[in-house]
N, C-alpha and C positions, 0 to 999 in steps of 0.2 A: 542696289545701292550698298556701298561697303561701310562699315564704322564708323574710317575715318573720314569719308566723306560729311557722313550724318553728323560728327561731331563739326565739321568744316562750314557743313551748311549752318548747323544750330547757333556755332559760332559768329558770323555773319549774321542772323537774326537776331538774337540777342544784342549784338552791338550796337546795332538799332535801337534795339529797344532802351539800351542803357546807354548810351554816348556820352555820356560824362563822366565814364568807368575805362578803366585798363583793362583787358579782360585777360586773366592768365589762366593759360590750361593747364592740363593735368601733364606731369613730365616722368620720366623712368621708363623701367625696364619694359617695355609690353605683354613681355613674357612671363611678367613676374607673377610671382605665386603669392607675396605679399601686396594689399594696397591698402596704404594709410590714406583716409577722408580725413581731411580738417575742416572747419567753418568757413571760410575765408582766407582769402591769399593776403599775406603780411601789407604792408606801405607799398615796399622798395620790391617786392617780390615779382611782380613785371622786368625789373631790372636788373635785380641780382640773382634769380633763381628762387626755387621754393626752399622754406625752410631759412634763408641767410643770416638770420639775428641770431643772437644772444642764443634764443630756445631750439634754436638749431643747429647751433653747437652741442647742446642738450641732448638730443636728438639722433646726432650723429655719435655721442658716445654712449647711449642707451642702445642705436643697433650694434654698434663694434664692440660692446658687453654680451650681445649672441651672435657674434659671428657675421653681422649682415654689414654690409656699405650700401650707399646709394645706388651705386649702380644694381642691385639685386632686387630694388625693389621698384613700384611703382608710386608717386603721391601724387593728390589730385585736392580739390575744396569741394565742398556742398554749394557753393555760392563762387562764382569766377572774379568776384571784384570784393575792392575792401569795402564796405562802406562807412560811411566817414562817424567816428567815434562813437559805433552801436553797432550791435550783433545784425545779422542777417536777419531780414524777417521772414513773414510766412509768402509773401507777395513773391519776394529777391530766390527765396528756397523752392516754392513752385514751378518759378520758371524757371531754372536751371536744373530739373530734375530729371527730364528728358539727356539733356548732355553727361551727366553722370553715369545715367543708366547705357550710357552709350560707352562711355567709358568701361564700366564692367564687364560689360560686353565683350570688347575688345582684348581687354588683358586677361580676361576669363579669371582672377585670381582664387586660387585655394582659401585664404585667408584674408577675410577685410577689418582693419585696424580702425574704427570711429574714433578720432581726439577728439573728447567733448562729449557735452549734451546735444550741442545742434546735429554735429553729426551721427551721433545717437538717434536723436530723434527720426532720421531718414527711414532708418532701418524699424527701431521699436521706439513710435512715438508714447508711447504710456508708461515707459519705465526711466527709473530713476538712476543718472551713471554711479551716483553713492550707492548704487543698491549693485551693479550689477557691473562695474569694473574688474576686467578681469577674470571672467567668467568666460568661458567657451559657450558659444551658441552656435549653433545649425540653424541656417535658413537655406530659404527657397523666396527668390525675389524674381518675378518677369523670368522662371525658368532657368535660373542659372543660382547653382547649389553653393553654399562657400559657407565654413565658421568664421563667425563673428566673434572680434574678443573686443570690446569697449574697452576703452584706458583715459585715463586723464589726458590732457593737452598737455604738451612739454610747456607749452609758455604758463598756464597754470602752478605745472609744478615750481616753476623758475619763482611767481612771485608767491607761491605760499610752501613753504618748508613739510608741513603738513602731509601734502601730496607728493612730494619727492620720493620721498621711498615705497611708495602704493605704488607709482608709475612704474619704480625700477623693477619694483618683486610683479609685476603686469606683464613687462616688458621679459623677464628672465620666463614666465608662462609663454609667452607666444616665439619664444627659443626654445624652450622642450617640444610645443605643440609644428615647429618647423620643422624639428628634425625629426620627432615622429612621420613628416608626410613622405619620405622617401624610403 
């Protein structure tokens, strides 16, 4: 059984399982050496693509400050659907964490980008992204090696001023820590 089959099948069971959800997968480069996890796929994000608000124009000019565009990379959610005005829980994160891990798999990335605490938490549920934004970590998950650099959420930084410039000096780290990989 290949990837993307496993993510095809998982895909198909999970619909099931949630049928009052859009479920939007992971899109980009498969090759890619970067993969940003977010929480959650936007409203519109089944319809317009990931990323398409306000904080993805953020987003897009946070990777074109090192050099990256979307096509260079790959993004994906911890959770395939939005749910309706509340974070993912631990139930919705469970069971999509099979299709995630499938995802990694797949695009093998060098470097994984958590936005957030939830998708924080996937990787290192005990630590705090105030504590450890922007930091380079090495792991080892299901066999498959990749630094982790946790960053705030674009959409975060968009409604608090605060975290705007944490993100970009985040962001301008995981553009040194890029072109060191070649």
């Amino acid at each position: 059984m290949t990837n993307e089959f496993s993510i095809e099948q998982q895909r198909a069971t999970l619909q099931q399982q949630f049928p009052q959800y859009q479920l939007v997968s992971g899109w980009g480069n498969p090759q890619a050496e970067i993969m940003f996890i977010g929480d959650a796929p936007g409203k519109d994000e089944w319809e317009r693509g990931p990323f398409a608000s306000t904080s993805g124009k953020f987003f897009d000019q946070m990777l074109n400050s090192i050099g990256l565009v979307r096509e260079n990379i790959y993004l994906t959610n911890v959770v395939k659907f939005r749910p309706e005005k509340r974070d993912p829980n631990q139930r919705e994160i469970a069971a999509f964490a099979d299709w995630l891990q499938a995802e990694i798999r797949l695009v093998q990335p060098k470097i994984i980008v958590p936005f957030g605490r939830i998708a924080l938490s996937v990787f290192l549920p005990d630590l705090k992204l105030s504590e450890v934004h922007g930091q380079l970590l090495s792991l080892t998950k299901q066999e498959q090696s990749f630094l982790l650099l946790p960053v705030y959420h674009p959409a975060a930084a968009m409604h608090n001023g605060k975290i705007r410039p944490m993100l970009k000096q985040d962001f301008l780290t995981l553009g040194e820590v890029w072109n060191e990989l070649d």
